[in-house]
KOLDO-603805 format. One record per residue (C-alpha): y, x, z. Coordinates in steps of 0.05 Angstrom, whole numbers, plus 32768, in hexadecimal, padded with zeros to 4 digits. Layout:
# KOLDO-603805
      Y      X      Z
      Y      X      Z
...
***
This chain:
# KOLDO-603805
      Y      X      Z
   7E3E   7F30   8138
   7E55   7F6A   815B
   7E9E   7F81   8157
   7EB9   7FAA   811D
   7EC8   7FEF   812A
   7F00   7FF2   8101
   7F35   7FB2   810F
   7F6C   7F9E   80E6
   7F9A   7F69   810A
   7FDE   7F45   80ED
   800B   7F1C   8116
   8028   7EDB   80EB
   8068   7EEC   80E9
   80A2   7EC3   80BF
   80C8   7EEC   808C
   810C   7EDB   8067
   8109   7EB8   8024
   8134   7EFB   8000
   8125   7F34   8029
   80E3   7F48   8001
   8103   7F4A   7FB5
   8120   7F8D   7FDC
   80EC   7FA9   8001
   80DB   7FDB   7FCF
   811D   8006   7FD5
   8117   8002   802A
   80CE   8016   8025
   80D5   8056   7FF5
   80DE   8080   8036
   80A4   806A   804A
   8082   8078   8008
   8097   80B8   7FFF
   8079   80CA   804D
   8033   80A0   803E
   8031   80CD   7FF2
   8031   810E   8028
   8001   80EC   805C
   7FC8   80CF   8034
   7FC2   810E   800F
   7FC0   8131   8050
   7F81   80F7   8057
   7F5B   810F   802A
   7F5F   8152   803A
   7F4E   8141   807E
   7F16   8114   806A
   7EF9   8146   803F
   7EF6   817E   807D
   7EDF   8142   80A5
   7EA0   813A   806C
   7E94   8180   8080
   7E92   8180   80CE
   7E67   813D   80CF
   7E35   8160   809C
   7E2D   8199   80CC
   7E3C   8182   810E
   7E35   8135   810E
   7E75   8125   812E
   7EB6   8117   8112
   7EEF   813B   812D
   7F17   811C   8153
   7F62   812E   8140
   7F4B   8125   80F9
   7F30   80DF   8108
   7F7A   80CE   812C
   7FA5   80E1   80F5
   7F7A   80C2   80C2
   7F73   807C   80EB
   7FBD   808F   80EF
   7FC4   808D   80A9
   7FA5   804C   809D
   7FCD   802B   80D6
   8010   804D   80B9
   7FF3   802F   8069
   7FEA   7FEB   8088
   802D   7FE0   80B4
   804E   7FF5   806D
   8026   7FC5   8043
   8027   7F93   8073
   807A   7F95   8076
   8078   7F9E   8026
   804E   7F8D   7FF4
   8002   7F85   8005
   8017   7F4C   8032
   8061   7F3B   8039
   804E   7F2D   8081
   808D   7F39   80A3
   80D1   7F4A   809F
   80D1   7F87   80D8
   80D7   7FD0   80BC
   809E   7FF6   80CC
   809D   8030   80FA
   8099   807A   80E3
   805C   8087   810D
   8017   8098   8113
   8007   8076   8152
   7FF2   802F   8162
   8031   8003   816C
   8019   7FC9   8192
   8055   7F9C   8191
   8057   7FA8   8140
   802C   7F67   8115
   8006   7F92   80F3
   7FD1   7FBA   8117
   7F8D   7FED   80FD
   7F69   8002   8141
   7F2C   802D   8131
   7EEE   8045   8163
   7EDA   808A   8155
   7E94   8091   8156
   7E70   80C6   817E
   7E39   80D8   8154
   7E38   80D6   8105
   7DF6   80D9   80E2
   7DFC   811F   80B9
   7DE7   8108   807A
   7E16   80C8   8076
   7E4B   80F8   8050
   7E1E   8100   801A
   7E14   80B3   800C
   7E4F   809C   802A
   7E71   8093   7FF3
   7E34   8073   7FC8
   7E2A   803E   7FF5
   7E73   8031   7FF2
   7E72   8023   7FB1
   7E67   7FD8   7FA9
   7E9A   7FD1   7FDE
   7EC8   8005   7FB2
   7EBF   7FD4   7F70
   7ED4   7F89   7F94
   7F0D   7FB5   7FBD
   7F20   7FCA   7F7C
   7F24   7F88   7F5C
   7F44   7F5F   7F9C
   7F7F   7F97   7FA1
   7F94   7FBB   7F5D
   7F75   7FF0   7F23
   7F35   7FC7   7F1C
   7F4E   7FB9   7EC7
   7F8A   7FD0   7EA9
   7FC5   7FAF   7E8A
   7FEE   7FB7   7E53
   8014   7FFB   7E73
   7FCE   800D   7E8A
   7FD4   7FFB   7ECE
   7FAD   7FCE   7EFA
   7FA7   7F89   7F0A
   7FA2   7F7A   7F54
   7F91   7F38   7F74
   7FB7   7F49   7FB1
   7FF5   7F58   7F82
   7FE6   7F0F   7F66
   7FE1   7EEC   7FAA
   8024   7F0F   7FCE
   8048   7EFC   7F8C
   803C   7EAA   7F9B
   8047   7EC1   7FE6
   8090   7ED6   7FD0
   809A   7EA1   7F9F
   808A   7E74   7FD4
   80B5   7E96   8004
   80F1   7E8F   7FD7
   80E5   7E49   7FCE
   80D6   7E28   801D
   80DE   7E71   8041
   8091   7E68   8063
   805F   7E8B   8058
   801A   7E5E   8044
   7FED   7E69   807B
   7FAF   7E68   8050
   7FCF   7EA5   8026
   7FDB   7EC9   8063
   7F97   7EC2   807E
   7F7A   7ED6   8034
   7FA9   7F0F   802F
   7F9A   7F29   806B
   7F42   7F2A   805E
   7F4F   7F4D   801B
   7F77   7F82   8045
   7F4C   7F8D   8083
   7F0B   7F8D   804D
   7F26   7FC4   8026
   7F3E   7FEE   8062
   7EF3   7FE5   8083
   7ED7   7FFE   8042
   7F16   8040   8048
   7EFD   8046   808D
   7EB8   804E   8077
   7EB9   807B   8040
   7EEA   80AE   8065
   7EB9   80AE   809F
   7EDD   8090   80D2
   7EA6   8052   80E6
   7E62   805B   80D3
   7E60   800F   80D8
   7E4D   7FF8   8090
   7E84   7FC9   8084
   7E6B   7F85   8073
   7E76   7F54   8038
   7E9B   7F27   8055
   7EE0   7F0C   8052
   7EFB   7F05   8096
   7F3C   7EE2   808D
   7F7A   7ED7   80C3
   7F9D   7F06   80E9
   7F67   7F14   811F
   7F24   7F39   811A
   7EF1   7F0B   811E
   7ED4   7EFD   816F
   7E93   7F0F   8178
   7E6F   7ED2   8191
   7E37   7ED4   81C3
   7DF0   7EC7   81AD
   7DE8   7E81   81B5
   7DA4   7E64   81D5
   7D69   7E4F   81AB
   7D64   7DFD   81B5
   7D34   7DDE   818E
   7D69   7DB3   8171
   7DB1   7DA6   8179
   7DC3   7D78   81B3
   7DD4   7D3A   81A8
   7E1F   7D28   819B
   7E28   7D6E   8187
   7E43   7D78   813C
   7E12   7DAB   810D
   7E46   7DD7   80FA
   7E46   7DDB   80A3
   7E31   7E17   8083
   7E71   7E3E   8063
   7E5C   7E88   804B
   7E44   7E69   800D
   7E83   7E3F   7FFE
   7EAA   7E7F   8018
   7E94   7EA8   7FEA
   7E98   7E7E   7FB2
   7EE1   7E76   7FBC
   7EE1   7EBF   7FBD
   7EC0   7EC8   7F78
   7EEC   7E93   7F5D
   7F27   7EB3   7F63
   7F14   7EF1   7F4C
   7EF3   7ED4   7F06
   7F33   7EB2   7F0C
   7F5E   7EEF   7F0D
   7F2A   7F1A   7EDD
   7F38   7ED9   7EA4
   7F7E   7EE3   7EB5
   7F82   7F1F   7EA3
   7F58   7F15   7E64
   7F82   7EDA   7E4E
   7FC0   7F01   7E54
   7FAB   7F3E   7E27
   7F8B   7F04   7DF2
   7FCF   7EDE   7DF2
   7FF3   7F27   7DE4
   7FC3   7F31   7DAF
   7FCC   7EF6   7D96
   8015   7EFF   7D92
   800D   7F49   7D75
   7FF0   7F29   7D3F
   801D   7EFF   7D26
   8051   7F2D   7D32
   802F   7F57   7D09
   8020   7F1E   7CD5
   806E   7F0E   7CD3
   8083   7F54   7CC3
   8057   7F5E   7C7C
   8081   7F63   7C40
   8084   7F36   7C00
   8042   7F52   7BE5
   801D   7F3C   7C29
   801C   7F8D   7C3A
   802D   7FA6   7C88
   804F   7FE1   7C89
   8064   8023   7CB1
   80A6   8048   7CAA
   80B4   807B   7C73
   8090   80BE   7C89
   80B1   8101   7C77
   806F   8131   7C5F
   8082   8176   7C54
   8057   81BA   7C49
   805D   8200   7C2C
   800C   8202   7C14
   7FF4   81D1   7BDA
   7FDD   8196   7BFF
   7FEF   8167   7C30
   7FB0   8145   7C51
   7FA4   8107   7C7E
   7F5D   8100   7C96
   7F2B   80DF   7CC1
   7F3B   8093   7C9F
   7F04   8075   7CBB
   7EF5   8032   7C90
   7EBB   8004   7CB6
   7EA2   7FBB   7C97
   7EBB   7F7F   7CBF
   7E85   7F46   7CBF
   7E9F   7EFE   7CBA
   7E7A   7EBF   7CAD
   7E78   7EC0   7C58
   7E9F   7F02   7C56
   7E85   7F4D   7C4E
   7EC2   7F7A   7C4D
   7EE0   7FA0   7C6D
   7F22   7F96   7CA8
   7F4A   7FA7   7C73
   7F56   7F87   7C2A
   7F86   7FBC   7C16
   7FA4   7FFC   7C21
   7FEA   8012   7BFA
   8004   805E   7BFE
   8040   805A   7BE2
   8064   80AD   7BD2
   80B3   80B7   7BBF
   80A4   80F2   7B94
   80ED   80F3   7B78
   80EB   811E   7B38
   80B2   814D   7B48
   8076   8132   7B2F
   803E   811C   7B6A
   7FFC   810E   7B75
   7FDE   80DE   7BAD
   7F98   80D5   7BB8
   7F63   80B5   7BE3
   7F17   80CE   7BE2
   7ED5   80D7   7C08
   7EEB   810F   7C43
   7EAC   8138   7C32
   7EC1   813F   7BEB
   7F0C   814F   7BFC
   7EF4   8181   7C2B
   7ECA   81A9   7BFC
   7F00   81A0   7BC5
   7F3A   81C7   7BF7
   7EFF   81F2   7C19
   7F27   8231   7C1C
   7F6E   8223   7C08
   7FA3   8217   7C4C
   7FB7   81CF   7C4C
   7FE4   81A8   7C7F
   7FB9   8172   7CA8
   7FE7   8137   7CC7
   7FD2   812D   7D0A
   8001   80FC   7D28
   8042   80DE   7D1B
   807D   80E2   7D4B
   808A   8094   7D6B
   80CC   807A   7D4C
   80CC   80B4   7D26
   80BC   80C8   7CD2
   80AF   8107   7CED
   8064   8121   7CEF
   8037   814C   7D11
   8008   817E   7CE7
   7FD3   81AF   7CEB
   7FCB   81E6   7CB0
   7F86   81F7   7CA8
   7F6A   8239   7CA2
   7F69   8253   7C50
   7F92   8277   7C22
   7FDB   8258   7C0C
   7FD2   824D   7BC8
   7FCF   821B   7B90
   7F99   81E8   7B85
   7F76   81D3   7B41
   7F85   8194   7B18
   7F87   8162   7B53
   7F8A   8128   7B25
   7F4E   8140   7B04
   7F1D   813C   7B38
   7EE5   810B   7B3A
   7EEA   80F8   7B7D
   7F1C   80D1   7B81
   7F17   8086   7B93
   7F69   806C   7B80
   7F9F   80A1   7B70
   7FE9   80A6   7B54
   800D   80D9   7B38
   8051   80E6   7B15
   809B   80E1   7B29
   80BD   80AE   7B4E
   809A   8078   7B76
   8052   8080   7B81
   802F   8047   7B89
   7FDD   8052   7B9E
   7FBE   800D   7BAA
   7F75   8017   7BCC
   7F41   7FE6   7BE1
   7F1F   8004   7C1F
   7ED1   8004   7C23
   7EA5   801D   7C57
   7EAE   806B   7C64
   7ED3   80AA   7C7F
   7F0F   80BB   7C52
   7F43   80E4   7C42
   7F8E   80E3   7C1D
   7FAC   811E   7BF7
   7FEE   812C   7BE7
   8003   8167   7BB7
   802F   8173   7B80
   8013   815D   7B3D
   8006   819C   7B24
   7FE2   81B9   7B5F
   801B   81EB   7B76
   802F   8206   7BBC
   806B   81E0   7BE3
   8060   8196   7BE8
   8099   8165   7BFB
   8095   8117   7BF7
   80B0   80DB   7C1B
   806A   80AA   7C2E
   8063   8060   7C48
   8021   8047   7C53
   8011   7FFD   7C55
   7FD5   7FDA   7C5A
   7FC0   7F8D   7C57
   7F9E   7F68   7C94
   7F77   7F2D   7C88
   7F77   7EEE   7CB8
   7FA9   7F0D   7CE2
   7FD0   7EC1   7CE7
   7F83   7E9F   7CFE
   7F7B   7EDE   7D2A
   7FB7   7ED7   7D51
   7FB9   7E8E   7D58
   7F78   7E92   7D6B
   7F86   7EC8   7D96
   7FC2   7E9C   7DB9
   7F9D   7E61   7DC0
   7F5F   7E85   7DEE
   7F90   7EAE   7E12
   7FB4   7E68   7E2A
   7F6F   7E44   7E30
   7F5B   7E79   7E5A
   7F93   7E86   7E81
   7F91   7E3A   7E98
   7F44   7E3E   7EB0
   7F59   7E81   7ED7
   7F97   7E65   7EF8
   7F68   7E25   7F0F
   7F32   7E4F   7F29
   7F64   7E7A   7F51
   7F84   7E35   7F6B
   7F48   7E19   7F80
   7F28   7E5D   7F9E
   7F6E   7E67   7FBE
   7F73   7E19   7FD1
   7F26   7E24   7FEB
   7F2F   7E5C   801B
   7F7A   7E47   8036
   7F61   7E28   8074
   7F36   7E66   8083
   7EE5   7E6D   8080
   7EED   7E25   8081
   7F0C   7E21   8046
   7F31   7DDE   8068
   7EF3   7DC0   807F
   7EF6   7D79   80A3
   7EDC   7D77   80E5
   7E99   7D57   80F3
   7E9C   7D1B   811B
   7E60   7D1F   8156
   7E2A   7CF1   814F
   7E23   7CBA   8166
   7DFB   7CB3   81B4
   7DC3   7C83   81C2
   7DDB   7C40   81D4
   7DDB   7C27   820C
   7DA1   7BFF   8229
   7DA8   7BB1   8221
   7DA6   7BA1   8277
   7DA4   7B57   828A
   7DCE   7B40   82C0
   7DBA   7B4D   8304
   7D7C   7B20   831A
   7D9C   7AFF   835F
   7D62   7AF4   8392
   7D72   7ABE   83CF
   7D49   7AAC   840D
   7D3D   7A6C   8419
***
């Protein structure tokens, strides 16, 4: 194994138990700077694409700063969050501080091959997906953010912190590999190694030594342990943890389902209806339009219907008399070809307030709304509407206008709609999300458990084996002369 071009060494160091719930405020110098810099990066990078493509060397300030960059990232996570790994503020610098615990030392290469950036990045890409999952914005969460291994792992290391005030070796060491893999696979798509970096998880603080080729017996000596096999086991551990974090993840957005749900189950009213807020529709044409309902079947096991059982549009027409009405789009549109209408579009959040979009047409009355065919439910006259509708499969459309067809439309609307199984859905819901989450947090404990102790994962040490015996000698034969 030859050494890596690109190193990444941390010193153990032993932070406070309180120091890192802080960290955040002291580093946002630091932030703001590295925002500036890595920006800088990729410019940089991107001229560097250019001058390997045509010359097939990489130049050499550019290659500085940018190793600069990464050894400036890494002193910054290694203080804060992407390791926790000591309690020493980081210097505002560029260059290689060799007294600091966290190092990045990089070998510029003298030749490039001009077509690497063209594929660079492709071949990067298998590295880009497990870096992605190990350290954040490999699946979103609820604020559509990422989920981050790494995140997971310093979280125990400062819970763990708070509680003895050491930090678990076997985190550290883990901590660490994620980190020096994903700045090898950095290193390698901005062109400063041309060093594939390898799949492998070299844990600990140090690069690993490169060990001398060892001579070819024809079988190990005896006495001499057979050293076990680990790459598998490592690497198991490694996929362990992250199905473990990937179910995590799962089981959390199932149990919030699940929750939603019932939430949602809890808030229908007496006739089993859930509801939105009164809605303010107002318009100076004829009509008031919401389109677009798309209606599709739900299949369940002795059930054809669709995900809804009911649908209530209920209109506060106060004395003017109304009419509310739900149809096929097609035939709405072909009934209002022509005439302006008001479209809703959205609905402010919090709000009764509504967004709308007039479509093109003349302002001017429409004919007998009641009296067209096309309707599937409607209501009309003075007071409280009430429009009960059982969805089927389709694209439709509701209608709002005075009763009589006229210009200037103004009505108060709630619409409410029933929602079957939603109890069994979010219990059901619930009860995977916590099944799950238990199988994920015992996969990451034993992947985490696995790999403390290094490679090794904690491995006992072979005894030798055994030598030969020794040879059964009589006592010496005594020989006298007469």
């Amino acid at each position: 194994m030859r050494p890596s071009p690109v190193r990444l060494t941390a010193r153990p160091d032993e932070p406070g138990r309180w120091l890192w719930l802080v960290k955040w405020l002291l580093l946002i110098p630091h932030y703001i700077v590295l925002a500036v810099l890595w920006v800088a990066f990729v410019a940089l990078t991107l001229v560097a694409y250019v001058a390997v493509l045509l010359t097939g060397r990489y130049p050499a300030g550019i290659h500085e700063f940018n190793v600069g960059v990464l050894r400036w990232t890494w002193r910054v996570g290694y203080y804060g969050y992407a390791a926790l790994g000591t309690d020493r503020y980081p210097p505002f610098t560029l260059d290689d501080v060799p007294d600091y615990p966290a190092r990045i030392e990089a070998d510029r290469p003298e030749r490039l091959p001009r077509w690497l950036p063209l594929v660079a990045w492709l071949f990067a890409v298998p590295h880009l997906v497990i870096v992605g999952l190990l350290t954040g914005g490999g699946w979103p969460d609820r604020d559509g953010g990422g989920g981050s291994l790494i995140g997971f792992l310093v979280l125990v290391v400062g819970i763990v912190l708070l509680a003895t005030g050491r930090y678990p070796r076997g985190l550290f060491n883990l901590v660490v590999g994620i980190n020096r893999w994903a700045v090898r696979t950095v290193a390698y798509v901005a062109l400063l190694t041309d060093r594939y970096p390898p799949f492998r998880l070299d844990q600990g603080g140090a690069e690993p030594v490169p060990q001398p080729p060892p001579p070819t017996p024809s079988g190990p000596a005896a006495g001499e342990p057979v050293p076990p096999r680990t790459s598998g086991r490592t690497a198991g551990r490694v996929v362990s943890i992250v199905a473990g974090v990937l179910l995590l993840v799962a089981g959390l957005g199932a149990a919030a389902g699940g929750v939603t749900a019932l939430a949602v189950h809890a808030s229908r009213d007496s006739a089993g209806f859930v509801s939105s807020d009164e809605l303010s529709l107002s318009t100076a044409t004829a009509a008031v339009t919401v389109e677009g309902i798309e209606i599709h079947p739900l299949r369940l096991p002795g059930r054809d219907r669709t995900a809804l059982d009911a649908v209530r549009i209920r209109i506060d027409a106060g004395n003017s008399p109304m009419f509310v009405g739900v149809g096929p789009e097609s035939a709405i549109d072909a009934w209002l070809a022509g005439t302006a209408h008001d479209e809703v579009t959205g609905v402010y959040e919090d709000s009764s307030d509504v967004t709308t979009q007039r479509s093109a047409g003349a302002v001017r009355a429409i004919d007998r709304p009641a009296a067209q065919s096309f309707w599937l439910a409607s209501a009309t006259g003075t007071g409280t509407l009430d429009l009960r509708w059982t969805p089927g499969d389709g694209r439709f459309a509701m209608v709002l206008t005075n009763a009589d067809g006229t210009t200037g439309v103004t009505a108060g609307a709630t619409v409410g709609a029933k929602v079957p199984a939603l109890r069994p859905l979010g219990n059901g819901l619930i009860g995977g999300g916590v099944v799950a989450i238990l199988v994920a947090l015992l996969l990451i404990y034993v992947g985490a458990v696995g790999l403390a102790g290094g490679p090794g994962g904690g491995r006992r040490p072979v005894p030798p084996a055994p030598g030969p015996a020794p040879e059964n000698v009589g006592p010496p034969t005594v020989v006298t002369r007469g």
